[in-house]
Structures are given as C-alpha cells and as structure tokens.
N, CA, C and O atoms as CSV, one atom per row, in Angstrom:
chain,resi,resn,atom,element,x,y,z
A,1,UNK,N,N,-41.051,10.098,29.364
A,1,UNK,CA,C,-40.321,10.936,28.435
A,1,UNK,C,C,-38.817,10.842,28.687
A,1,UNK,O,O,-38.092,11.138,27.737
A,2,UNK,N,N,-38.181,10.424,29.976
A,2,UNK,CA,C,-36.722,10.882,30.029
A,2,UNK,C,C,-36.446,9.365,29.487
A,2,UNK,O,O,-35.548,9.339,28.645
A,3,UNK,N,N,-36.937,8.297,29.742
A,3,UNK,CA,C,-36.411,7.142,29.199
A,3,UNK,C,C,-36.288,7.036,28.489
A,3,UNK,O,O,-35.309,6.404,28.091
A,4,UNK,N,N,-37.501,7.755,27.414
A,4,UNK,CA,C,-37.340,7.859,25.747
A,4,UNK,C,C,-35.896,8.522,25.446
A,4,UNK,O,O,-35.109,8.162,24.570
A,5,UNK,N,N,-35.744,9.480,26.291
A,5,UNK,CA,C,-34.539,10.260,25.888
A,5,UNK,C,C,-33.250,9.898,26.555
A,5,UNK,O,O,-32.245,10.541,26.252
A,6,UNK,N,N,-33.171,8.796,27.557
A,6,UNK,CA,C,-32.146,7.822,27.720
A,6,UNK,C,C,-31.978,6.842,26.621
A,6,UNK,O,O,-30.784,6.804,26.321
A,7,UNK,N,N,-32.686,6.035,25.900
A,7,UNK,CA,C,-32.718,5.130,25.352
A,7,UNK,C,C,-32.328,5.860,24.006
A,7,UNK,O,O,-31.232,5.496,23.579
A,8,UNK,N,N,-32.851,6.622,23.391
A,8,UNK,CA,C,-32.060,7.641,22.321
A,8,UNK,C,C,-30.468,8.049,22.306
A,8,UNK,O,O,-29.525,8.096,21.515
A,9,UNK,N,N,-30.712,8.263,23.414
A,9,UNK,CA,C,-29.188,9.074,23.852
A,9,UNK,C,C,-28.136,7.709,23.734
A,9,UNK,O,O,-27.051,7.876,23.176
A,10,UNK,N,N,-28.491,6.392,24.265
A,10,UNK,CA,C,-27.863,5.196,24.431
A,10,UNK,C,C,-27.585,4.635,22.627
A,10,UNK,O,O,-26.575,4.080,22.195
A,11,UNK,N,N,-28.968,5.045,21.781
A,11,UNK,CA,C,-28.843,4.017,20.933
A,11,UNK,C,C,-27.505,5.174,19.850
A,11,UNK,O,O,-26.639,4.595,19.194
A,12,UNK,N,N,-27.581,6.623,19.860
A,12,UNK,CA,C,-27.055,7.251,19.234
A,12,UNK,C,C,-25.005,7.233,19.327
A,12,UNK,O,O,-24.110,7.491,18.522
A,13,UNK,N,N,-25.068,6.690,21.053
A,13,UNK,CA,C,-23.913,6.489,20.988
A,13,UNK,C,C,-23.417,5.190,20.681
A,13,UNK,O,O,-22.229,5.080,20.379
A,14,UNK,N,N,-23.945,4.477,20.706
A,14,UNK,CA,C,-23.878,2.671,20.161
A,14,UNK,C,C,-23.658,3.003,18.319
A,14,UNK,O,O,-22.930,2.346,17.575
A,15,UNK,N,N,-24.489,4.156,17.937
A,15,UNK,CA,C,-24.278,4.330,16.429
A,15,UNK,C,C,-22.965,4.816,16.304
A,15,UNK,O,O,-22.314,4.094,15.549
A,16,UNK,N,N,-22.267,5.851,16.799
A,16,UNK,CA,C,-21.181,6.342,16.611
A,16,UNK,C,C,-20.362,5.516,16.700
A,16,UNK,O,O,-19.492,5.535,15.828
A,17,UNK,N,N,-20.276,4.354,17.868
A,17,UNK,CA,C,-18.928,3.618,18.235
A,17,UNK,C,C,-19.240,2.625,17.210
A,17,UNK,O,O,-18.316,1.821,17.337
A,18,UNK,N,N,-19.784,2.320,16.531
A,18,UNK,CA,C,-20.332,1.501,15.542
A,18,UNK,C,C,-19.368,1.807,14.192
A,18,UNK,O,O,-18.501,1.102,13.677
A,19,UNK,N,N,-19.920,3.277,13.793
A,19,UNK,CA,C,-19.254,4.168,13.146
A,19,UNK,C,C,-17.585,4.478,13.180
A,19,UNK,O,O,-16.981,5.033,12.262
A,20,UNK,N,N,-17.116,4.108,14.154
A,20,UNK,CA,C,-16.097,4.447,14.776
A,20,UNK,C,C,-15.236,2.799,14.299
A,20,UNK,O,O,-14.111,2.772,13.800
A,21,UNK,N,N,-16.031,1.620,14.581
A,21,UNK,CA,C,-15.148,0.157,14.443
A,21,UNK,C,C,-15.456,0.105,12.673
A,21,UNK,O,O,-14.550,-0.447,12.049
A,22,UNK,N,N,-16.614,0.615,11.847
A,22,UNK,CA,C,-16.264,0.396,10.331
A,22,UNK,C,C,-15.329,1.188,9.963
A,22,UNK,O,O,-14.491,0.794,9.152
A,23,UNK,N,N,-15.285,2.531,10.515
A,23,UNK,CA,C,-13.593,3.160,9.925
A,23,UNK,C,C,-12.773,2.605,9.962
A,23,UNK,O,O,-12.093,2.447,8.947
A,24,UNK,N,N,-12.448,2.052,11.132
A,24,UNK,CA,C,-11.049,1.672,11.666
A,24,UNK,C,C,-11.174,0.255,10.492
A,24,UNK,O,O,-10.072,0.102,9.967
A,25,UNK,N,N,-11.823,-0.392,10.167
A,25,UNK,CA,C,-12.114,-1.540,9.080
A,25,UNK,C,C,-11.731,-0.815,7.964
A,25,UNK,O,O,-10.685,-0.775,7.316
A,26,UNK,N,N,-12.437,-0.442,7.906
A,26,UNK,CA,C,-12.345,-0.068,6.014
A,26,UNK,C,C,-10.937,0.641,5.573
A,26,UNK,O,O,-10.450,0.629,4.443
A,27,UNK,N,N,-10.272,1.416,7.038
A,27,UNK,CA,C,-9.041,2.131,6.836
A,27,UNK,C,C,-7.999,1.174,6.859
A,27,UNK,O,O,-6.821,1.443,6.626
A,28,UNK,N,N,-8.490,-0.066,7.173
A,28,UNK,CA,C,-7.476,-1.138,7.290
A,28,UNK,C,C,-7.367,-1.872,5.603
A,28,UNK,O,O,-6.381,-2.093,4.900
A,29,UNK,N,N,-8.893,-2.119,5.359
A,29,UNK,CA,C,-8.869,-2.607,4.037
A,29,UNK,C,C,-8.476,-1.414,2.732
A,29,UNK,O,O,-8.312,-1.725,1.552
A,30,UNK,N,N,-8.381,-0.014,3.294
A,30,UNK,CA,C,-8.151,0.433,1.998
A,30,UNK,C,C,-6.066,1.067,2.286
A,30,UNK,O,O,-5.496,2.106,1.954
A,31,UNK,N,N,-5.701,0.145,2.826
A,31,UNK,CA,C,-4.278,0.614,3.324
A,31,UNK,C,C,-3.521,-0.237,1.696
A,31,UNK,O,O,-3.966,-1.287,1.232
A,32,UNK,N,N,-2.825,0.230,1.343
A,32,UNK,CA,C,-2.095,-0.065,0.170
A,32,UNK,C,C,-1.821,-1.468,-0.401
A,32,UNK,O,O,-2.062,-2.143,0.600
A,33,UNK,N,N,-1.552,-2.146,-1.142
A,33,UNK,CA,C,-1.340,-3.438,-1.177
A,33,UNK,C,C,0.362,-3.669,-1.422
A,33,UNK,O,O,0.916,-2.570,-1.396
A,34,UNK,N,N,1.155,-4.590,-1.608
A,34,UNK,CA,C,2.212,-4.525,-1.967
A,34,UNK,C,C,2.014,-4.986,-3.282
A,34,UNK,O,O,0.978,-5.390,-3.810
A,35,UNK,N,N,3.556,-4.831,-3.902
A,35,UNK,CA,C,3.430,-5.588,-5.460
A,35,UNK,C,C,4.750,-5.434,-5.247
A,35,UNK,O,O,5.376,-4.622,-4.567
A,36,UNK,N,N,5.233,-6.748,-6.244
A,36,UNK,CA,C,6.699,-6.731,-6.575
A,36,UNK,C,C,7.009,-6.325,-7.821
A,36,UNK,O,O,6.175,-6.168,-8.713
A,37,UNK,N,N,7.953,-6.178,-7.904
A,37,UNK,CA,C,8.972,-5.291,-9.725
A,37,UNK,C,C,8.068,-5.790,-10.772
A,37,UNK,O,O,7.298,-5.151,-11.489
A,38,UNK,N,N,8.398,-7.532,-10.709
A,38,UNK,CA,C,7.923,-7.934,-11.744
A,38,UNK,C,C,6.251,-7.326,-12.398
A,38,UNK,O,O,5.901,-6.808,-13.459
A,39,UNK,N,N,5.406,-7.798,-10.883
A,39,UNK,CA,C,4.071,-7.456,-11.251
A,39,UNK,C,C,4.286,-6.059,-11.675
A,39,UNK,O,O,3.677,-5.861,-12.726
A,40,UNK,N,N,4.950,-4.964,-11.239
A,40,UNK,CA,C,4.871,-3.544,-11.615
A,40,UNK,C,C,4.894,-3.714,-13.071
A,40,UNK,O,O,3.896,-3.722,-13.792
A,41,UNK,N,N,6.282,-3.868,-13.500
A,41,UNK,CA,C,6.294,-3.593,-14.419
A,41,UNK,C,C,5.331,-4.428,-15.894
A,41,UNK,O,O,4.954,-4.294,-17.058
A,42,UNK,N,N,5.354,-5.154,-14.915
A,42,UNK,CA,C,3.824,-6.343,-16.336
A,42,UNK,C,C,2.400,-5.385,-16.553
A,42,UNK,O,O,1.606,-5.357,-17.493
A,43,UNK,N,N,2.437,-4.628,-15.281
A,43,UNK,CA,C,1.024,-3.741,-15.471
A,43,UNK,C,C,1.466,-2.458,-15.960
A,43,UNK,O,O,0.820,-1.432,-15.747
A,44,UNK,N,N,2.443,-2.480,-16.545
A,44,UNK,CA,C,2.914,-0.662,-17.242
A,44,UNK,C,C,2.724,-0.056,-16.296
A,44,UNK,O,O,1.624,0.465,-16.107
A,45,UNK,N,N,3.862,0.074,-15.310
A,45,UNK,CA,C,4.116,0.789,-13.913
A,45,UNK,C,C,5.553,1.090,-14.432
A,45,UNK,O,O,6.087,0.546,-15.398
A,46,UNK,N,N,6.099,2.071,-13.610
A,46,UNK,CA,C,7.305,2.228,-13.644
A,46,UNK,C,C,8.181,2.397,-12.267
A,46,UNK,O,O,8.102,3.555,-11.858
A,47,UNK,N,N,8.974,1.574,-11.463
A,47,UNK,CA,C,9.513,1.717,-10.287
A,47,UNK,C,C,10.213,3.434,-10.300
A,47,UNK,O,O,10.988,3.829,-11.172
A,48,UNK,N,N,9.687,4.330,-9.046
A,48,UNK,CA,C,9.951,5.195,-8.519
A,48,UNK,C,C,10.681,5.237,-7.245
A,48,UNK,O,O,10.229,4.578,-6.309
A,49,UNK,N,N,12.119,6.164,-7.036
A,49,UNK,CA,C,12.439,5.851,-5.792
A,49,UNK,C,C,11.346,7.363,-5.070
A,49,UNK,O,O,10.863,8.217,-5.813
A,50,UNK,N,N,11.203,7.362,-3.829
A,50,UNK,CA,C,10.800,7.897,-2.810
A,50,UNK,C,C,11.921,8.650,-1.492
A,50,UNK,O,O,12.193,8.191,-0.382
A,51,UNK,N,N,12.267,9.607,-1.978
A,51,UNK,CA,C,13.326,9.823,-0.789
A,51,UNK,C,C,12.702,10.050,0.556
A,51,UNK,O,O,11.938,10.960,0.878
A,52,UNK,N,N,13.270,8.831,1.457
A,52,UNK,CA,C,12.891,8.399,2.555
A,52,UNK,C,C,12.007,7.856,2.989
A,52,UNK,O,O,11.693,7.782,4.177
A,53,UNK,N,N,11.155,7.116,1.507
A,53,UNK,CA,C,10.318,6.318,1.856
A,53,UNK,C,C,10.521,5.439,0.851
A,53,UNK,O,O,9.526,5.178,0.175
A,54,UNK,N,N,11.653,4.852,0.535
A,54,UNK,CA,C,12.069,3.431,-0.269
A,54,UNK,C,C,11.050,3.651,-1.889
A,54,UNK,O,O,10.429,4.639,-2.282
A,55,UNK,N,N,11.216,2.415,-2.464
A,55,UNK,CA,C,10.390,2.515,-3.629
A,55,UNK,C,C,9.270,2.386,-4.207
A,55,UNK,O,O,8.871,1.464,-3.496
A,56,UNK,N,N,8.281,2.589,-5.050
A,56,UNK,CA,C,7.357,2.473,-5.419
A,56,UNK,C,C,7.047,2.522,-6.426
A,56,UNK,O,O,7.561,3.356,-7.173
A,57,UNK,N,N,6.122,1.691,-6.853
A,57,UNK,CA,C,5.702,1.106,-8.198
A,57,UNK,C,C,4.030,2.230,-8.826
A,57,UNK,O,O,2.844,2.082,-8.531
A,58,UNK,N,N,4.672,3.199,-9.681
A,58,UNK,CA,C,3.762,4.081,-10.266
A,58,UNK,C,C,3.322,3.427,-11.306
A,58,UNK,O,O,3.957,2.925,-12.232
A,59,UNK,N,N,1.760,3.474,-11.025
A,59,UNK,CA,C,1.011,2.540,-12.187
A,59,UNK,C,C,0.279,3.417,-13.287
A,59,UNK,O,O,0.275,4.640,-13.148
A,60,UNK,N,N,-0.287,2.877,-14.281
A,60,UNK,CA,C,-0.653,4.152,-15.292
A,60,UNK,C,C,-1.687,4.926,-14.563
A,60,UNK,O,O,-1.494,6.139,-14.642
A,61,UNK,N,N,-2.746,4.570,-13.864
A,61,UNK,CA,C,-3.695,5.306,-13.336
A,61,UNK,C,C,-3.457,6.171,-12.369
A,61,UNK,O,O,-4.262,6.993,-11.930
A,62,UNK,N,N,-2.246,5.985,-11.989
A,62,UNK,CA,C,-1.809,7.296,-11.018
A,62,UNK,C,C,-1.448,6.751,-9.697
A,62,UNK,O,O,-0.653,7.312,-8.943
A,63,UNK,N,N,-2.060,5.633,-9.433
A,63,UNK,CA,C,-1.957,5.559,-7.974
A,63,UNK,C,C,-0.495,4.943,-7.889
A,63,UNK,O,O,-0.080,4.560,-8.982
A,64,UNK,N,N,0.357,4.771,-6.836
A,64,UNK,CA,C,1.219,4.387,-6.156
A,64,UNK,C,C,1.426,3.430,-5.263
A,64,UNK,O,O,0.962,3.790,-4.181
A,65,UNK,N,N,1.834,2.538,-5.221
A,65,UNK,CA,C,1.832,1.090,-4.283
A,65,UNK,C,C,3.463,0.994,-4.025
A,65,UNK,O,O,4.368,1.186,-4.838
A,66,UNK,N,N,3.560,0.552,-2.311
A,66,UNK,CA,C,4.927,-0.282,-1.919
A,66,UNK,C,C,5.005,-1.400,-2.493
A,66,UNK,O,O,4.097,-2.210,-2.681
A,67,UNK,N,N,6.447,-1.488,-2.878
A,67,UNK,CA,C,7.269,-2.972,-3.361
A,67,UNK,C,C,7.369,-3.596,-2.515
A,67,UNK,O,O,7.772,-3.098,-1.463
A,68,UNK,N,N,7.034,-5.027,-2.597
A,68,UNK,CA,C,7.962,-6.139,-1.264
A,68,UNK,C,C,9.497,-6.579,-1.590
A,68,UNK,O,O,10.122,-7.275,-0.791
C-alpha cells in the first residue's frame, strides 16, 4: 500500500511539473507578435501612441500588437 502511495505521489508531481513546462510554452507562444505601420495599417488598424510604452498598432478586433 505505501508504494502505491509513493508511486502516486511521484506520478502527480511529474503531472504538475509537466503542467508547469506547457505554461511556460504556451505563455511564450501566446506573447504578442510584432507588425510594422505598413501591415497595421493594410489590416484597418490605426497606430496608437502608449505613454511609456512606445506604439501600437490597434486592430479592428480590439486587440493591440507592438510595432517593429
């Protein structure tokens, strides 16, 4: 019985740190993309300044992306 409940205990934390390296992934893949003026404005965006965080290209759907 305790091995059962070593081997549980082992596989549950192998799940978390598991859990733990797809965040750190996916928070990487869902980090912003850049776009430049041109592309902004070809997709009906409109360049926004950002005080103290430079500019950004507001697109019709709402979201917000850094310029290169």
């Amino acid at each position: 019985m305790r091995m059962r409940r070593m081997l549980g205990l082992a596989l549950a934390s192998a799940t978390l740190a598991g859990m733990g390296a797809v965040g750190a992934v996916s928070a990487e893949a869902a980090a912003s993309p850049t776009i430049t003026r041109e592309e902004c404005t070809a997709q009906g965006g409109q360049i926004v300044l950002i005080p103290y965080g430079g500019e950004r290209c507001a697109l019709p759907d709402g979201s917000r992306q850094p310029l290169t």
